[in-house]
GUNU-452056 format. One record per residue (C-alpha): residue in three letters; x, y, z. Coordinates in steps of 0.5 Angstrom, whole numbers, padded with zeros to 4 digits, always signed. Each point is the difference from the previous one (the first is absolute). Example, Ala and Ser with C-alpha at 12.3 -4.5 7.8 and 13.67 -1.06 7.14 Angstrom:
BEGIN
ALA+0025-0009+0016SER+0002+0007-0002
***
This chain:
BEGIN
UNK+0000+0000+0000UNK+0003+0006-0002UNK-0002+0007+0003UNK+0000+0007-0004UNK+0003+0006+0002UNK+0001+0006-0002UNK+0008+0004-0001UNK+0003+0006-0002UNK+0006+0001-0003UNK+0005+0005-0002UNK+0001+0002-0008UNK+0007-0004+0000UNK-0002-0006+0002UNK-0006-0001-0003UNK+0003+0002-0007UNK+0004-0006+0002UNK-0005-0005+0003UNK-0004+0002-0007UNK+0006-0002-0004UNK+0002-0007+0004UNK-0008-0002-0001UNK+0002+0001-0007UNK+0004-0007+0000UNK-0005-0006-0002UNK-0002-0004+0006UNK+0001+0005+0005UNK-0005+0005+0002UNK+0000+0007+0006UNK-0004-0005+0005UNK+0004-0006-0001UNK+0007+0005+0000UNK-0002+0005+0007UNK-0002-0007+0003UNK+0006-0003-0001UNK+0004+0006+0002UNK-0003+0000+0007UNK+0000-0007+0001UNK+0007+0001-0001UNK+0000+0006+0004UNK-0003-0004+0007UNK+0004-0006-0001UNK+0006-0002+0004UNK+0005+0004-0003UNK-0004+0006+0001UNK+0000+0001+0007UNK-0004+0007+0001UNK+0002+0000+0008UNK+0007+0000-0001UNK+0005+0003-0005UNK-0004+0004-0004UNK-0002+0004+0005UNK+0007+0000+0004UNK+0003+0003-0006UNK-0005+0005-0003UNK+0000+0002+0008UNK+0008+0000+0000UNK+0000+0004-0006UNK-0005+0006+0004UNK+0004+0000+0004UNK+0007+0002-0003UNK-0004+0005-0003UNK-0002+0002+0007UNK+0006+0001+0002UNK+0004+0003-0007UNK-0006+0005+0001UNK+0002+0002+0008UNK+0008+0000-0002UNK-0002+0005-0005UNK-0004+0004+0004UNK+0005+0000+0005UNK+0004+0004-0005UNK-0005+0004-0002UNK-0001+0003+0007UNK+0007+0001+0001UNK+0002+0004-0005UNK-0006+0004+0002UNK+0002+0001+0006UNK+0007+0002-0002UNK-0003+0004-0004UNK-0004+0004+0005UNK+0006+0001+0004UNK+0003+0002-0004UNK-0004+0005-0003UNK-0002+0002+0008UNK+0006-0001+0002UNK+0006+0002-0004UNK-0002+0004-0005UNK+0000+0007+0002UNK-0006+0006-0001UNK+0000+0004-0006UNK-0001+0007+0001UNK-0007+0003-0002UNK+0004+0004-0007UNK+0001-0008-0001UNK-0006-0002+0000UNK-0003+0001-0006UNK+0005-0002-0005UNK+0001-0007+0005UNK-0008-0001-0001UNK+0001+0001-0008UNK+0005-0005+0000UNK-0003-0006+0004UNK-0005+0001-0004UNK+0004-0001-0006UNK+0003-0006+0004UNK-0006-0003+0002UNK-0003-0001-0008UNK+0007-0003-0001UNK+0000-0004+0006UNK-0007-0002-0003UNK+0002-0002-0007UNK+0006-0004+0003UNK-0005-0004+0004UNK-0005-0001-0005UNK+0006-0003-0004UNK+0002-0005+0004UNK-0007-0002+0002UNK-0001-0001-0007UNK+0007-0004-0001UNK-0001-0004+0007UNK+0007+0003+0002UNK+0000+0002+0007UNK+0006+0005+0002UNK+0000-0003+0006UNK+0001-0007-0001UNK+0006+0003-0005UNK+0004+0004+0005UNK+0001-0005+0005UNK+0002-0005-0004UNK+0005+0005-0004UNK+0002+0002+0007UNK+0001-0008+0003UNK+0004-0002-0007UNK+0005+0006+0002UNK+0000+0001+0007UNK+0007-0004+0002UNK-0004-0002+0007UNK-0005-0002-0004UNK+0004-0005-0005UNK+0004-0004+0006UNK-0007-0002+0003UNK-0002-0004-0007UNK+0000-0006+0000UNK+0005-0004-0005UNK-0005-0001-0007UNK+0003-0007-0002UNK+0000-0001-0008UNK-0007-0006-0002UNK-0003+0002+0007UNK-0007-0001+0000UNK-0002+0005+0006UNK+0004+0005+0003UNK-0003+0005+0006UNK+0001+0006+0002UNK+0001+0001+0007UNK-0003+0006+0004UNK+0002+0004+0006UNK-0004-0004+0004UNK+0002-0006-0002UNK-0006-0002-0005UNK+0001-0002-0006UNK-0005+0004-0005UNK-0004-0004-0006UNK-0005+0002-0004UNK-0006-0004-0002UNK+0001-0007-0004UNK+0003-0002+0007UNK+0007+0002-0004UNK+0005+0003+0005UNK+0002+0008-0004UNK+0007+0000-0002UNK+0004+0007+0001UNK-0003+0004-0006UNK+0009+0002-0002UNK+0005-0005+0003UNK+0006+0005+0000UNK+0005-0003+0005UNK+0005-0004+0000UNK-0003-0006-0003UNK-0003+0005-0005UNK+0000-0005-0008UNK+0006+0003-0002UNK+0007-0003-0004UNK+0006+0000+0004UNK+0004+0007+0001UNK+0005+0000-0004UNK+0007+0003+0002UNK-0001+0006-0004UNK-0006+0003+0004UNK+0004-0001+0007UNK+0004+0006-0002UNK-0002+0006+0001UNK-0002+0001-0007UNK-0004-0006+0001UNK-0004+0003+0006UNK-0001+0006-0005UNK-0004-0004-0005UNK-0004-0006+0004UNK-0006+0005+0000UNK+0000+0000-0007UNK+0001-0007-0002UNK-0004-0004+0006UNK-0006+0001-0004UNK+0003-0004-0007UNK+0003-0005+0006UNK-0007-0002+0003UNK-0003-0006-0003UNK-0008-0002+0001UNK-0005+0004+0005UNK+0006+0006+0002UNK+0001+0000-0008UNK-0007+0002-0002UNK+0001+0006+0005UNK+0006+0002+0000UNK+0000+0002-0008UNK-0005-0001-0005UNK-0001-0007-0003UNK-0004+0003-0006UNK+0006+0002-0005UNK-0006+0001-0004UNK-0002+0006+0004UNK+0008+0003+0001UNK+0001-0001-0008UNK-0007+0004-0002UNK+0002+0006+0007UNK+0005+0000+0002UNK+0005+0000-0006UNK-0004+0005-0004UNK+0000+0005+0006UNK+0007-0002+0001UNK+0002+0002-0007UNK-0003+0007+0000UNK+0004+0002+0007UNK+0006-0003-0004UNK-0001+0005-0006UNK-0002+0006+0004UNK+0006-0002+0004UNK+0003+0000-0007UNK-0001+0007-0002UNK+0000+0003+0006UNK+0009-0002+0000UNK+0001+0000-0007UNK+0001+0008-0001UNK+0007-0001+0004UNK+0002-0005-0006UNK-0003+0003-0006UNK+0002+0008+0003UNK+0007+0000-0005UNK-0003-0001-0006UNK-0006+0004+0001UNK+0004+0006+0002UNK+0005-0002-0006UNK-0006+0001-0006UNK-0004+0005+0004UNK+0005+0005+0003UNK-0003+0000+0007UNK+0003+0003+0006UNK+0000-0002+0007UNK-0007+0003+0002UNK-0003-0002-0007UNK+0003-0007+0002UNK-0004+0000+0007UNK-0006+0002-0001UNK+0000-0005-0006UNK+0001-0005+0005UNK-0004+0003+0007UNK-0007+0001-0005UNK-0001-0007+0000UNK-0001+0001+0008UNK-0004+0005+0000UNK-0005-0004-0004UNK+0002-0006+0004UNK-0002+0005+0006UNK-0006+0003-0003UNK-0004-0007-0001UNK+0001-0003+0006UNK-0006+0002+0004UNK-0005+0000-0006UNK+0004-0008-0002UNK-0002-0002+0007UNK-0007+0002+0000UNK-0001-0002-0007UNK+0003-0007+0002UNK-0004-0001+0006UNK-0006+0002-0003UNK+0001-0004-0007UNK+0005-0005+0001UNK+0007-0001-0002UNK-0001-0004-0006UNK-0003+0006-0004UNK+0004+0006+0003UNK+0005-0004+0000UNK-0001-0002-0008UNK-0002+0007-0002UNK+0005+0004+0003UNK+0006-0003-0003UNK-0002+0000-0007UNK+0002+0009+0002UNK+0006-0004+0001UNK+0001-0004-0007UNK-0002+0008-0003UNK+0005+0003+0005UNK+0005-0004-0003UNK-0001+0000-0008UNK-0001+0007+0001UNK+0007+0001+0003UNK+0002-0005-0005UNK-0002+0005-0006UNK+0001+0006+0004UNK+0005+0005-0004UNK+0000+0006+0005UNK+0001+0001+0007UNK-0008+0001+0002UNK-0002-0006-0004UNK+0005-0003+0005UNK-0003+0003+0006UNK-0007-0002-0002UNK+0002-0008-0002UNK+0003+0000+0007UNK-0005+0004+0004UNK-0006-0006-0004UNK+0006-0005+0003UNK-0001+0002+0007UNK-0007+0000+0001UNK-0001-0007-0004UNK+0005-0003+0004UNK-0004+0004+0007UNK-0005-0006+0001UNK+0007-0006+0000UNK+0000-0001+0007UNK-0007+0002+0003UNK-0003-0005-0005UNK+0004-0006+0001UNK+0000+0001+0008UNK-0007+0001-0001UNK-0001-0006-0004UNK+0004-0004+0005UNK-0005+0001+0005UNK-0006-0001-0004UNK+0002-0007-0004UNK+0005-0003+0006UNK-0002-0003+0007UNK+0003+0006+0006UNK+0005-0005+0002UNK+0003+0000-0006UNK+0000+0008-0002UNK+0006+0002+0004UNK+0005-0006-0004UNK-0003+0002-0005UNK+0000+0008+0000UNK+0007+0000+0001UNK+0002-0005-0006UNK-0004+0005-0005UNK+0004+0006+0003UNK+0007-0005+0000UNK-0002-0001-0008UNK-0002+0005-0002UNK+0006+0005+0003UNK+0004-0005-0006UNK-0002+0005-0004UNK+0005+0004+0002UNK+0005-0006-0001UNK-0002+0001-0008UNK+0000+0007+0000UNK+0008-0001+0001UNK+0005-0004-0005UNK-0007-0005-0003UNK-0002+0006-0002UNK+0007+0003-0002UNK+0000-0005-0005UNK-0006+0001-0003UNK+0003+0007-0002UNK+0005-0002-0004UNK-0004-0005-0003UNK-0007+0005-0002UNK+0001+0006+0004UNK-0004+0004+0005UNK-0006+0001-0005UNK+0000-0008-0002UNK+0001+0000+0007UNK-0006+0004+0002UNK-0004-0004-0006UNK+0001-0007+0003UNK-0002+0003+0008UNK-0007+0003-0004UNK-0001-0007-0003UNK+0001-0003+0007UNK-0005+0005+0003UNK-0005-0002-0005UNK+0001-0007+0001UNK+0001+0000+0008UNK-0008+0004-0001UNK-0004-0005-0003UNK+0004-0006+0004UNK-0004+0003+0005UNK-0005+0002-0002UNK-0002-0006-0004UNK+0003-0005+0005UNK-0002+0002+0007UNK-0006-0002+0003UNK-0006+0005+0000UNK-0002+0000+0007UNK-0006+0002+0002UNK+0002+0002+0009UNK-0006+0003+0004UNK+0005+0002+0005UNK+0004+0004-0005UNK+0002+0007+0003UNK-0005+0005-0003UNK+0004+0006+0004UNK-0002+0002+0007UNK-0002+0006+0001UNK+0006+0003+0004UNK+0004+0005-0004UNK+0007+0001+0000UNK+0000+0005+0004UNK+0000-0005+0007UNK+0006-0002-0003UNK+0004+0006-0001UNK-0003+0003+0006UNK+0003-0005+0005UNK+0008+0002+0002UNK+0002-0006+0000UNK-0001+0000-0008UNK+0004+0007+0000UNK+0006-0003+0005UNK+0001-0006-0005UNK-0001+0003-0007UNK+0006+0004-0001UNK+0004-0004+0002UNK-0002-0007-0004UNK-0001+0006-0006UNK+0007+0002+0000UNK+0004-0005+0001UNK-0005-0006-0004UNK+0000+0006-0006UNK+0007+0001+0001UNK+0002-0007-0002UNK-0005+0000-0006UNK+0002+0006-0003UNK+0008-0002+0001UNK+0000-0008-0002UNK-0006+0003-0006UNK+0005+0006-0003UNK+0006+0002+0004UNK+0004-0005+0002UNK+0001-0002-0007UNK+0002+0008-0001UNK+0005+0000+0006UNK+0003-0007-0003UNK+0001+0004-0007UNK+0002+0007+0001UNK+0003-0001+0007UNK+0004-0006+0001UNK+0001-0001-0008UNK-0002-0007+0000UNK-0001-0003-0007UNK-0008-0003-0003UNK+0002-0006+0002UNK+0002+0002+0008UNK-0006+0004+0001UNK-0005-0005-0002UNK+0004-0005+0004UNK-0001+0004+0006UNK-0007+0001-0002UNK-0002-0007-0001UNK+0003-0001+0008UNK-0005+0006+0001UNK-0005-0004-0001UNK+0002-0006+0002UNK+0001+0004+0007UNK-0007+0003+0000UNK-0004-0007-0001UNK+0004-0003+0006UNK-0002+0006+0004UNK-0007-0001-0001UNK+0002-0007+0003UNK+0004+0002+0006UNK-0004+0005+0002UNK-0006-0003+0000UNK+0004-0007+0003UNK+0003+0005+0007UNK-0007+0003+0001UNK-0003-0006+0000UNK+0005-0002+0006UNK+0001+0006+0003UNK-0008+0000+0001UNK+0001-0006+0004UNK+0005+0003+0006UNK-0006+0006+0000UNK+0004+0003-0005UNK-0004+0004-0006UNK+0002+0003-0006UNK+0000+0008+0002UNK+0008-0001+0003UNK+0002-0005-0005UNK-0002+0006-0005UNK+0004+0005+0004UNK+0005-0004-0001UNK+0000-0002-0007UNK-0001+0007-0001UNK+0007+0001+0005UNK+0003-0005-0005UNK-0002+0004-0006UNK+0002+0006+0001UNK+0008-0003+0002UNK-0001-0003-0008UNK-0002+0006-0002UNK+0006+0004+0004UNK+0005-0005-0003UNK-0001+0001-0007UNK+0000+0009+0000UNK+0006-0001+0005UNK+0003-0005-0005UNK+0002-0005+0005UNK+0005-0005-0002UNK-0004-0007-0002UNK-0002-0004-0005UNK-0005+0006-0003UNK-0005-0006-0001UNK-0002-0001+0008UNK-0003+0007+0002UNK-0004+0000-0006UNK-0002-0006+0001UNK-0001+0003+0007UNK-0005+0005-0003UNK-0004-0006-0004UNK-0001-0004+0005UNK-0002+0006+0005UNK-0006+0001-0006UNK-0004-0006+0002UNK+0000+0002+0008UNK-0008+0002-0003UNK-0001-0007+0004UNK+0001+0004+0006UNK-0004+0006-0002UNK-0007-0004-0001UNK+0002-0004+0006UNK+0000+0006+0004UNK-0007+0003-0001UNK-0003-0007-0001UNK+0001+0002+0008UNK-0003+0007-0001UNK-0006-0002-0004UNK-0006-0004+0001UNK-0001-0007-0005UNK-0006+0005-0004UNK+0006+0006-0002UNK+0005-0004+0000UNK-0001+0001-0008UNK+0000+0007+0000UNK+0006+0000+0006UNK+0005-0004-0006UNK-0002+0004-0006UNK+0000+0007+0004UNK+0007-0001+0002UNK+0002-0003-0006UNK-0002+0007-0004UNK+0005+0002+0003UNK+0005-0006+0000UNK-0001+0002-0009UNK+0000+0007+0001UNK+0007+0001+0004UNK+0003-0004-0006UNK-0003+0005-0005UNK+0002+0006+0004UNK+0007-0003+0001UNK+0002-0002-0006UNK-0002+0006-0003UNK+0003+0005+0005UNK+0007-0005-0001UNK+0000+0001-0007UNK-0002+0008+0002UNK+0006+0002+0004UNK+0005-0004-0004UNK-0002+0003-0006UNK+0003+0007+0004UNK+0006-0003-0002UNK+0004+0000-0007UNK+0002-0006-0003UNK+0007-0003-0002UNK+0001-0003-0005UNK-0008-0003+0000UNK+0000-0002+0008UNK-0001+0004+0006UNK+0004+0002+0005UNK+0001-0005+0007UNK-0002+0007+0003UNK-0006+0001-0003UNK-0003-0008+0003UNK+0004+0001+0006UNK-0005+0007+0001UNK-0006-0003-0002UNK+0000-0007+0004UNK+0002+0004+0007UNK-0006+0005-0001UNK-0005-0006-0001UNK+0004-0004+0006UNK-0001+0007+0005UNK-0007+0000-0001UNK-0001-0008+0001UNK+0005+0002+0006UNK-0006+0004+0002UNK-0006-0004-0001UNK+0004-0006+0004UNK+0001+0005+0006UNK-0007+0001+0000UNK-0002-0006-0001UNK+0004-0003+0007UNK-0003+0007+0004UNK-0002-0003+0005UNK-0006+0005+0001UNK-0007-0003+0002UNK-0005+0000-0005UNK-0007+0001+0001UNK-0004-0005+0002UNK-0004-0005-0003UNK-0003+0003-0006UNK-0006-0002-0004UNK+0005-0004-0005UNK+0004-0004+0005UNK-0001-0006+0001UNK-0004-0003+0005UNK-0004-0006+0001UNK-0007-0001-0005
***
């Protein structure tokens, strides 16, 4: 006797009962009938496993939801101290500005949250992690991971192995300690070049879960990014150094004095310096990928101008177009990084773009020498234009097209909370005059000082600035390698920049007194000390919130360009006081021009260590959302 009842199922199910009673011999009754007598027979005990491991598994949710609340309710608390606590009152004429920019803040703070929701990231969750694969404290705790291990566990401070659900214990998310899956050190890396370099190379040295973060896995997206924005700052590098090469023939063909010669060259930095606020506005708002294709191509007509050019003012026009087609380079790349690349690699990969792309310098020298032997500056010129066209539909073509919700759209505060701050106007002079004295010498003047001084033939001269060059790539390393160091003694970056400038100014003193060395060491001095911009963007990292950190860079870096403009042409100004012999300047003339920029880098230096306190927290200082 069979009775009849009536069951409700879902649409998955019961598209997959109506497909099974589609086979002869079976129907939906028979089919649900067999299927529960399976379900109460012996191996089906309702009573005990089922049950135990549904209620196993709530539990461990339980408590993966209480541990995350207890870190919530922490960091609240410490940030309620903080704020109560800490932070100290603003006066009333502060107030107005302060609420402008916590409102910008909050929107902002909006937006990140929203992103991360949409991602299912927690930022959380991301830090500490970050923090425990590199505290060293942290890291003698680990357990050892044993290769083939089915289960490893990840001990708490109370002794509790943490797991998640699925009864499968949660291995630590980044094993950095002394079992970190890596190949033997070799004999190299035990030197102190090797210490040097080993934070660069671990992450090619990982192998399976540490290697997916440590570097990206997917050279699809490196080949198709990275290498096309990486192409573009190697050009804009390129045309930046080139005049120092280039600046024999061209003042042989069109009779050109010493200040035709500089303000040929500083135009490039003046456009450079004019677009960099509108180019970072732009890329924020519209993406890299198009500004970036679109701006270079006033490179490629820049340069076929300059090719062509039989005057001097169509000279001046090509260069003008090069600077501003070359402005987007490095804001765009950097940008591209952080969009298409995980955080945790976006430093790794930021100073591998600037490592290559400062190669340009490097071929600015005896490569492109070479070619001015073989097809002159105008094949020359003709060639870079060609290479600008092809590096903009590289990526415009090759670069995926993003669609970002989160892409900044600009906040509502100006420039003017940046410029306003005393902390901005302490830093500024100094970074400028010293990072645009090293631009505006390794660019034209030193090439100028190797011919006309020191009396040194093509092939010395190109010599000494392809070391140049090769000193300034290393600088960026050396830099960014001892801040990083010095930060962990609780050192930063402010009076490693003090001292780079220290260190600049002997350079600069040793070349005007003449000093009796190897003339390559204090130029090389002088390169090096260029990519001390490592320092400057560090320094107002700490200045500014995350929110203005854009605006802060790109501010400081107007002023990075202009200094360059304004020194290499007022070099060339007061030289050209001077009468030259037998085609070359006298060594007083230099000698008088260097040691008028160095006074006023004296200066800044002097006001930059003043130990005058500043105002207080103003409406851009940092502080926490």
């Amino acid at each position: 006797m069979k009775s009849w009842i009536a069951i409700y199922l879902s649409e998955p199910v019961a598209a997959r009962l109506a497909v099974a009673a589609q086979r002869p011999g079976a129907t939906k009754s028979e089919i649900i009938e067999a299927a529960l007598t399976d379900f109460f027979g012996p191996d089906h005990d309702v009573d005990d496993p089922s049950v135990d491991r549904r209620l196993n598994a709530i539990n461990q949710n339980l408590e993966q939801l209480h541990q995350e609340l207890r870190i919530v309710s922490e960091a609240v608390a410490l940030q309620a101290r903080f704020l109560l606590a800490v932070t100290p009152p603003l006066a009333a004429a502060d107030q107005p500005a302060a609420c402008t920019l916590g409102l910008a803040r909050f929107d902002e703070f909006a937006a990140q949250v929203t992103r991360r929701v949409h991602l299912g990231t927690s930022l959380i969750k991301e830090t500490i992690e970050r923090v425990n694969s590199t505290d060293p404290t942290h890291l003698a705790t680990q357990p050892v991971r044993q290769e083939g291990s089915a289960r490893s566990t990840h001990q708490e401070p109370n002794g509790v192995a943490a797991s998640v659900p699925g009864n499968k214990p949660q291995s630590p998310p980044v094993a950095r300690s002394a079992a970190f899956d890596r190949e033997p050190d070799t004999r190299a890396e035990q030197t102190m070049a090797g210490a040097i370099w080993r934070p660069f190379l671990a992450p090619w040295r990982a192998t399976g879960p540490q290697r997916s973060r440590a570097f990206p896995t997917d050279w699809l997206l490196v080949l198709r990014v990275f290498l096309p924005f990486v192409a573009a700052y190697y050009l804009s590098f390129l045309f930046r150094t080139i005049n120092a090469t280039i600046a024999a023939p061209l003042t042989y063909e069109f009779g050109l004095g010493a200040d035709d010669l500089g303000l040929l060259t500083s135009i490039y930095f003046l456009t450079f310096a004019a677009a960099q606020i509108p180019i970072g506005i732009l890329v924020d708002r519209y993406g890299p990928r198009k500004v970036q294709s679109v701006v270079l191509m006033a490179a490629a007509a820049g340069a076929a101008l300059f090719a062509v050019s039989d005057n001097f003012w169509l000279l001046l026009l090509g260069r003008a177009l090069i600077g501003f087609g070359a402005s987007a380079a490095l804001t765009a790349g950097l940008k591209a990084v952080v969009l298409w690349f995980p955080a945790e690699q976006v430093p790794l990969l930021n100073g591998l773009m600037i490592m290559l792309g400062s190669f340009g310098a490097v071929t600015a020298t005896l490569p492109a020498e070479h070619l001015l032997g073989s097809i002159g500056w105008r094949g020359l010129f003709e060639l870079l234009a060609i290479a600008s066209v092809g590096c903009a539909l590289a990526i415009f073509l090759l670069v995926p097209t993003g669609t970002w919700s989160f892409a900044a759209k600009g906040t509502t505060i100006g420039l003017r909370m940046i410029y306003s701050d005393p902390r901005f106007w302490r830093l500024a002079p100094l970074s400028a005059t010293c990072i645009g004295t090293a631009w505006a010498l390794q660019g034209l003047w030193a090439a100028q000082w190797f011919a006309d001084v020191e009396g040194l033939d093509r092939s010395e001269l190109l010599r000494n600035l392809f070391f140049m060059a090769i000193a300034s790539s290393a600088g960026a390393l050396v830099l960014g390698v001892a801040a990083q160091k010095l930060r962990r003694h609780g050192i930063g970056p402010r009076p490693l920049l003090g001292l780079v400038a220290v260190l600049f100014f002997i350079a600069q003193l040793a070349v005007i007194l003449r000093v009796p060395l190897s003339s390559s060491v204090p130029w090389m001095i002088v390169a090096a000390c260029g990519a001390a911009t490592v320092l400057s963007y560090a320094i107002l990292a700490d200045f500014f919130p995350k929110e203005l950190a854009g605006r802060a860079t790109a501010a400081l870096n107007v002023f990075h360009i202009g200094c360059a403009f304004l020194i290499q042409y007022l070099v060339g100004f007061l030289i050209q006081y001077w009468t030259p012999q037998q085609g070359h300047y006298p060594e007083v003339s230099y000698q008088i021009a260097f040691a008028v920029n160095l006074v006023v880098q004296l200066a800044a230096w002097f006001w930059f260590i003043i130990p005058v306190p500043l105002r207080g927290s103003g409406a851009g200082s940092k502080r926490p959302l």
